[in-house]
C-alpha positions as CSV (number, residue, x, y, z in Angstrom):
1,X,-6.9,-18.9,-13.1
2,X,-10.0,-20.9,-13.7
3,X,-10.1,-21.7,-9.8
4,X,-10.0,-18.0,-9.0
5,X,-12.6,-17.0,-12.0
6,X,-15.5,-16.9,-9.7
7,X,-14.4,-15.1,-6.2
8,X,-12.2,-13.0,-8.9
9,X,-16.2,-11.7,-11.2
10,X,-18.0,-11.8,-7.9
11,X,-15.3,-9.2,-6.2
12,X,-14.9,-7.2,-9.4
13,X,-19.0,-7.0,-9.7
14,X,-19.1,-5.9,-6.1
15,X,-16.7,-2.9,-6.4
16,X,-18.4,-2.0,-9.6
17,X,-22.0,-1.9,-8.3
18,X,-20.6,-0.5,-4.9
19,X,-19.3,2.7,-6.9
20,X,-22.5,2.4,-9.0
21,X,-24.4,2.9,-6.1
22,X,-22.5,5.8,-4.3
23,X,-22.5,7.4,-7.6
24,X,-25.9,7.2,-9.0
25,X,-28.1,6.7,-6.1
26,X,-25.5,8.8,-3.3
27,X,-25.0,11.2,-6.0
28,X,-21.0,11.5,-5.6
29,X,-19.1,12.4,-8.0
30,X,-16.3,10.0,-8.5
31,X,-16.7,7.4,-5.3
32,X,-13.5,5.6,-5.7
33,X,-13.2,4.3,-1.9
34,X,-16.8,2.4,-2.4
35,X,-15.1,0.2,-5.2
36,X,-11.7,0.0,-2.8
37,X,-13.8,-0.7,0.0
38,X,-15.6,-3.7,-1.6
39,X,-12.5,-5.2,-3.3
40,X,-10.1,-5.0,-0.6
41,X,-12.7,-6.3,1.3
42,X,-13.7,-9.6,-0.7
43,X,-10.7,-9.7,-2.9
44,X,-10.3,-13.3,-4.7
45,X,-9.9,-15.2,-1.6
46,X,-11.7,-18.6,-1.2
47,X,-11.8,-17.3,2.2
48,X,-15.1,-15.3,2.4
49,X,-15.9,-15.5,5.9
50,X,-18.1,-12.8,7.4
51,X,-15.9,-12.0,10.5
52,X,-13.1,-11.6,8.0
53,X,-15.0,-9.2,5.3
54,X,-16.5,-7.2,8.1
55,X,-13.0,-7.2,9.8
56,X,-11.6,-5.5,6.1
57,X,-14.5,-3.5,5.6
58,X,-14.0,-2.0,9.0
59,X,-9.9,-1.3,8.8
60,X,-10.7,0.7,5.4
61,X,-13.9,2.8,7.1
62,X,-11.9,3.3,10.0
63,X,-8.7,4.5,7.7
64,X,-11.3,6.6,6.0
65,X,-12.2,8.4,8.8
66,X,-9.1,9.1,10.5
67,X,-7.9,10.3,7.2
68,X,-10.8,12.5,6.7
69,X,-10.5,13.8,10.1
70,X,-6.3,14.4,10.4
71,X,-6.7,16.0,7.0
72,X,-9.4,18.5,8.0
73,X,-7.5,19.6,11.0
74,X,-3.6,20.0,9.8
75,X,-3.6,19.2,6.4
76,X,-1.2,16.7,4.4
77,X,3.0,16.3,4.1
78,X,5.2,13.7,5.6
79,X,4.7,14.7,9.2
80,X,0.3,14.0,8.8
81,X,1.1,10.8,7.4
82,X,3.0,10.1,10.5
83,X,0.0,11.2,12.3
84,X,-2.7,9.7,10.8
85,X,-1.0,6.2,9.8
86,X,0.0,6.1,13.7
87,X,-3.5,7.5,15.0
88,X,-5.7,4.7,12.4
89,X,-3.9,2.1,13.5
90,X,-4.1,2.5,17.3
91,X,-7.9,3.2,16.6
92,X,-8.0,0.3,15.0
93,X,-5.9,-2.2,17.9
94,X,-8.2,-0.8,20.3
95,X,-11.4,-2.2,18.2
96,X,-10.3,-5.3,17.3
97,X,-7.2,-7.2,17.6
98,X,-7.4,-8.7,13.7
99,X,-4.2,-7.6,11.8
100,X,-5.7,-7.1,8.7
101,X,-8.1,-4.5,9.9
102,X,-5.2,-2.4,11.2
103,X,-3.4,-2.4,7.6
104,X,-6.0,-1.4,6.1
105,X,-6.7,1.2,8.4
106,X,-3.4,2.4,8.3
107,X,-3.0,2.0,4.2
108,X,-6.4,4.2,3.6
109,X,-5.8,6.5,5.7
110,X,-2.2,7.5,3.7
111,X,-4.5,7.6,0.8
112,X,-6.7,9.8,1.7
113,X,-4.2,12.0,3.2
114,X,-1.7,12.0,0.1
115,X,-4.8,12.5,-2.5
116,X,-5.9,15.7,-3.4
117,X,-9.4,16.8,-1.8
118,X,-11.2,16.8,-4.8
119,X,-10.3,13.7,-5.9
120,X,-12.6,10.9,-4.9
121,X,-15.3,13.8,-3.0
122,X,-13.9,15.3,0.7
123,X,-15.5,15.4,3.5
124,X,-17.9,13.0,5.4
125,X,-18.6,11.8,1.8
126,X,-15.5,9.7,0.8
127,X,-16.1,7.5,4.4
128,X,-19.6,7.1,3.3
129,X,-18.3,5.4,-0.1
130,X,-16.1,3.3,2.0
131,X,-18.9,2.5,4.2
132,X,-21.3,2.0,1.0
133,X,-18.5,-0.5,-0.1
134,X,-17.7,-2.4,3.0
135,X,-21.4,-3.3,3.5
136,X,-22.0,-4.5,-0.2
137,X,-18.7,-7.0,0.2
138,X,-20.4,-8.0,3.1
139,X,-23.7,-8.8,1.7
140,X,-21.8,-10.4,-0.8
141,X,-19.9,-12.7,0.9
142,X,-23.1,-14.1,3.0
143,X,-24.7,-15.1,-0.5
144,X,-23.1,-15.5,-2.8
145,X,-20.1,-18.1,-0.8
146,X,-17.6,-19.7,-3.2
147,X,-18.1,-22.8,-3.3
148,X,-14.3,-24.3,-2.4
149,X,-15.3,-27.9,-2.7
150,X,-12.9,-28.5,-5.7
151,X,-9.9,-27.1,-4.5
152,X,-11.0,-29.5,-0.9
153,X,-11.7,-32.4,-2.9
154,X,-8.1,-31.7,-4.9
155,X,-6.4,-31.4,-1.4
156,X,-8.1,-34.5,0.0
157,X,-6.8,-36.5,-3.2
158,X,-3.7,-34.9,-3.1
159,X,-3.4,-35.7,1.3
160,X,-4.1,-39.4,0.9
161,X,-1.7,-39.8,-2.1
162,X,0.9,-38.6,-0.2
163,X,-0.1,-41.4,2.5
164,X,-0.7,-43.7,-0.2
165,X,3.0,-43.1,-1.8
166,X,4.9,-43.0,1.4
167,X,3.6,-46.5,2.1
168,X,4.2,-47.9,-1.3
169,X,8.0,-46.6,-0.5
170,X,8.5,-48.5,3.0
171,X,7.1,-52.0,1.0
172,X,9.2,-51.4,-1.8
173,X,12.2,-50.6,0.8
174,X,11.2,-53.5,2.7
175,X,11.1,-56.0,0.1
176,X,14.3,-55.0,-1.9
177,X,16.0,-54.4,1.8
178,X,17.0,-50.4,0.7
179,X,17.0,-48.9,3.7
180,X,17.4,-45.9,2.3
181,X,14.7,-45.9,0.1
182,X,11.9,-46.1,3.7
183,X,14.1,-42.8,4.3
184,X,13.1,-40.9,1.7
185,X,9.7,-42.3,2.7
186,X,9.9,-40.7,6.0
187,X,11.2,-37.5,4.2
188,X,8.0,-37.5,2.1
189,X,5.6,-37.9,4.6
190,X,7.3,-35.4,6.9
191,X,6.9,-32.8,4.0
192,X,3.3,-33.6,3.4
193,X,1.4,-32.1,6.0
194,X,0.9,-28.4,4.4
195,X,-1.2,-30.1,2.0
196,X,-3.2,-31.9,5.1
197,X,-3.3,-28.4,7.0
198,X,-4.5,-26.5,3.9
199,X,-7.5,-28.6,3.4
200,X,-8.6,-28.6,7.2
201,X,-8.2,-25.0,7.5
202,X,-10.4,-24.7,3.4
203,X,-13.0,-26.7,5.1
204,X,-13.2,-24.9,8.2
205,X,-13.3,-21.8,6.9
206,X,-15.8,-22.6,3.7
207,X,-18.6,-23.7,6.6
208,X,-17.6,-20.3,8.4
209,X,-17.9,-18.1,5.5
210,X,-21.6,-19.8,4.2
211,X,-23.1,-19.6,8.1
212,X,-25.4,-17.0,7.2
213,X,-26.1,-18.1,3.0
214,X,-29.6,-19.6,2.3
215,X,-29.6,-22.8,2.2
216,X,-30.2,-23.7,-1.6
217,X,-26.6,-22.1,-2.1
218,X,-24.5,-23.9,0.4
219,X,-22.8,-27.4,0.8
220,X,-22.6,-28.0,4.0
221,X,-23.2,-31.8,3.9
222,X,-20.4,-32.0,1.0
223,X,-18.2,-29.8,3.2
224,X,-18.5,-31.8,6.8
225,X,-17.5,-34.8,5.2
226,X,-15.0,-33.4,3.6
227,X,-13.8,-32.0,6.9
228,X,-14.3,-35.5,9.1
229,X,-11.8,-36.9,5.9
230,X,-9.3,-33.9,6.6
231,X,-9.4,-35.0,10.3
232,X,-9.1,-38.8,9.7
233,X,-6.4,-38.0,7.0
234,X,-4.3,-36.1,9.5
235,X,-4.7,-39.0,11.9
236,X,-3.6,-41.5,9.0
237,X,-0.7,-39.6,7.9
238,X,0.8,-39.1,11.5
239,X,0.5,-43.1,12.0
240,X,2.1,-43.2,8.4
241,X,5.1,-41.5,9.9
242,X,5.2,-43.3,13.0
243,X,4.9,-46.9,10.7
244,X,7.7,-45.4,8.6
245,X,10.2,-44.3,11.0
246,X,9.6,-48.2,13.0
247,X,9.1,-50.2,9.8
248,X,13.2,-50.7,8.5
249,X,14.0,-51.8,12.0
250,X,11.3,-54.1,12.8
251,X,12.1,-55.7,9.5
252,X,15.4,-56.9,10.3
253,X,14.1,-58.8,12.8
254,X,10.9,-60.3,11.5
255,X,11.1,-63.8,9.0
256,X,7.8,-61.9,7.8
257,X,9.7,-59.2,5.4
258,X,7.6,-59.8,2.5
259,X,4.3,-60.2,4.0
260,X,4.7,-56.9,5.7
261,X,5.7,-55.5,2.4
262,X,2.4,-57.0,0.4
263,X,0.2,-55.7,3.6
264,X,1.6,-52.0,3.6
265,X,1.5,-52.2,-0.6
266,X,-2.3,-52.8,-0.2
267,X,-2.6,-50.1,2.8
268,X,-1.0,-48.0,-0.1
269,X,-3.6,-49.3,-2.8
270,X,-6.4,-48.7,-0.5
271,X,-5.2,-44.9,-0.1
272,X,-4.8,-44.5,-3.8
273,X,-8.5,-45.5,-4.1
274,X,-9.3,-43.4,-1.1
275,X,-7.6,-40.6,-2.8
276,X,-9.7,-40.7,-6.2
277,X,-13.1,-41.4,-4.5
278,X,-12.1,-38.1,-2.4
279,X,-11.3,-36.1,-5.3
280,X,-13.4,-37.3,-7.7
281,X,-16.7,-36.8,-4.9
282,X,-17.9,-40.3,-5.4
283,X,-18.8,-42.8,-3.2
284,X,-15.7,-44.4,-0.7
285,X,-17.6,-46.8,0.6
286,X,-16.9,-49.9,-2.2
287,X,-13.7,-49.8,-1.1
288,X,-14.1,-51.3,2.1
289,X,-13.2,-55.1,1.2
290,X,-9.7,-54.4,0.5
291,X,-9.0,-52.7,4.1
292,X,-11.5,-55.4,5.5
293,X,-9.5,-58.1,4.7
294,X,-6.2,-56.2,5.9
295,X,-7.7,-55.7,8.6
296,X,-8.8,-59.4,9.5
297,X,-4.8,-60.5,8.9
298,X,-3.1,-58.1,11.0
299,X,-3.3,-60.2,14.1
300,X,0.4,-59.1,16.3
301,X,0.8,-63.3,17.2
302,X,1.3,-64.2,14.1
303,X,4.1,-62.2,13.7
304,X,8.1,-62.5,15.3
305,X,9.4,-60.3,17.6
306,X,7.5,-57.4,20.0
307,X,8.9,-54.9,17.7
308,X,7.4,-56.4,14.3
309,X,3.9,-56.6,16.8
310,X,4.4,-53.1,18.0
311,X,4.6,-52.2,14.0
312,X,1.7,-53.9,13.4
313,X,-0.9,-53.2,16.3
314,X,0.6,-49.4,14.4
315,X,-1.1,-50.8,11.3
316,X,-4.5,-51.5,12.6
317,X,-4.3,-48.0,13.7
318,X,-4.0,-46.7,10.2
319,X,-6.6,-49.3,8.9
320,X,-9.7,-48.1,11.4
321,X,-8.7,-44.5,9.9
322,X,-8.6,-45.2,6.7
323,X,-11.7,-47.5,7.1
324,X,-13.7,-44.6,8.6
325,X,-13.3,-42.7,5.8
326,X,-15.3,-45.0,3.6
327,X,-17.9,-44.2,5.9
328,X,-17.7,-47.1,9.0
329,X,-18.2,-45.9,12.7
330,X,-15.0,-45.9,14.8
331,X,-16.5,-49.1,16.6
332,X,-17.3,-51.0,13.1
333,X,-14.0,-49.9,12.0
334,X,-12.3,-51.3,15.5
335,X,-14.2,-54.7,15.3
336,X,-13.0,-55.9,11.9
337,X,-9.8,-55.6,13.2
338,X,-8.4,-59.1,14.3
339,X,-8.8,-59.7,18.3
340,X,-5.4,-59.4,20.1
341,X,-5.2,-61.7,23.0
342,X,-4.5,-60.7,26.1
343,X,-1.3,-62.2,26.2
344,X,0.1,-60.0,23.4
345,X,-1.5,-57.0,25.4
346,X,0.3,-57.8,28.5
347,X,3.8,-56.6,26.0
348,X,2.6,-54.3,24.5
349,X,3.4,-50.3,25.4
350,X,-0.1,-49.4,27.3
351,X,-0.7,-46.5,24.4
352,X,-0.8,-49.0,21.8
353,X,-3.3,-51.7,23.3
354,X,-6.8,-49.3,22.8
């Protein structure tokens, strides 16, 4: 509830003033499709995007009118409903091919069909409410944005402690020798990816929805690293699986089982850290040293076998990720990793040697 409290006051002030206004400056009576207008319109979403209000706004005018104009000509009963519901929403199709806008379309022009005339004004007047509405949820959304970095910085922390607990699992599975315990990791980091998904899409569509807000109200530095994270996070958590699914077998043929398991419990140390510098909004960049020096040791020679190398040339994937989220370049990130000769190259399958 106290996420929702702003977009929640913001949408309820916007159908209040929105009826205000038809009222007391319009001079209708009782303009109830300016408040439904504005609300359905903005709603409590933390999605506020213009395209998206305007689409909302559009579906209810349009709904409006088709209402207005079906019940003018033939009246209302079950067989207008079937008219107008079916004539709003092909209107609406033929606009714009957003589904929102044709349910609400179709859903306000049952309304106005079912109500009584005199309820809510008649005529060209109840679409102008709507109208009044729609453009106030607009004006709305372009400044006064929510601002979703919160419930992105709780995502982020919540992404990377998935990475950070599925990685813990595989060492702990490596160095008791439970295989089944790296399968539940594999299970866990399968499952995580809504929460990955969610925060991209937040992110994307937080910078959408403040494109047109002054700039004193909006966050877009906050919000662009918050979505390179989202994309480097995605990245990590796909070599996660990849290390997870490879990690029991490579194991059993390694003399290195508890050295991979201390190097993947600090990958899984660094992405706790990750995690609370994320959600937190502090500075990542401290927490460099720890990956550096992961980083420096995962050389493939030094380990037995091409699929224990295959693992870890996997590893120093992970690593430039999660070292680009303290802030390095892809090519800082790349060059702390330690050189692999070409030797170890030459055995390696070609999509793993970049």
């Amino acid at each position: 509830m106290r996420g929702d409290a702003w977009p929640i006051v913001t949408g309820a002030l916007a159908a209040g003033a929105a009826y205000g206004i038809a009222h007391w400056v319009v001079g209708h009576e009782i303009p109830m499709f300016a408040a439904i207008a504005a609300w359905v319109s903005l709603g409590f979403s933390a999605d506020r995007r213009p395209r998206k209000v305007a689409e909302l706004a559009l579906g209810v005018t349009v709904g409006v009118a088709a209402g207005e104009v079906v019940g003018a000509v033939i009246g209302s009963g079950p067989v207008q409903i079937f008219v107008v519901l079916a004539a709003a929403v092909a209107v609406a199709r033929l606009i714009d091919g957003a589904a929102m806008l044709a349910m609400q379309a179709g859903v306000q022009s049952v309304v106005v069909i079912a109500l009584p005339p005199t309820l809510g004004g008649d005529g060209i007047g109840r679409w102008l409410d709507a109208l009044i509405g729609g453009a106030l949820a607009l004006l709305v959304a372009s400044l006064l944005p929510i601002d979703v970095r919160r419930r992105a910085r709780n995502l982020a922390s919540s992404g990377l402690t998935e990475v950070s607990l599925t990685l813990a699992d595989v060492a702990r599975g490596i160095r008791t020798g439970d295989e089944e315990t790296v399968d539940d990791a594999l299970t866990r980091a399968r499952g995580s990816q809504g929460v990955i998904d969610e925060w991209s899409t937040l992110v994307r569509d937080a910078l959408a929805a403040t494109r047109f807000t002054p700039s004193r109200l909006r966050h877009d530095a906050d919000l662009l690293r918050l979505q390179r994270a989202a994309t480097l996070c995605d990245r990590a958590m796909r070599n996660t699986r990849v290390i997870t699914r490879r990690a029991w077998t490579a194991a059993q043929e390694m003399t290195e089982q508890e050295r991979l398991a201390r190097l993947l419990a600090t990958l899984s140390q660094s992405a706790a850290d990750l995690a609370f510098a994320l959600g937190s909004g502090s500075e990542p960049s401290g927490l460099r040293h720890q990956l550096l020096a992961v980083a420096a040791e995962l050389d493939p020679p030094t380990f037995t076998g091409w699929r224990a190398q295959t693992l870890v040339v996997l590893m120093r994937s992970l690593v430039v990720d999660l070292l680009e989220m303290t802030g390095m370049s892809a090519e800082q990130a790349r060059r702390a990793l330690a050189e692999i000769g070409p030797d170890v190259e030459d055995d390696l399958p070609p999509r793993l040697t970049g």
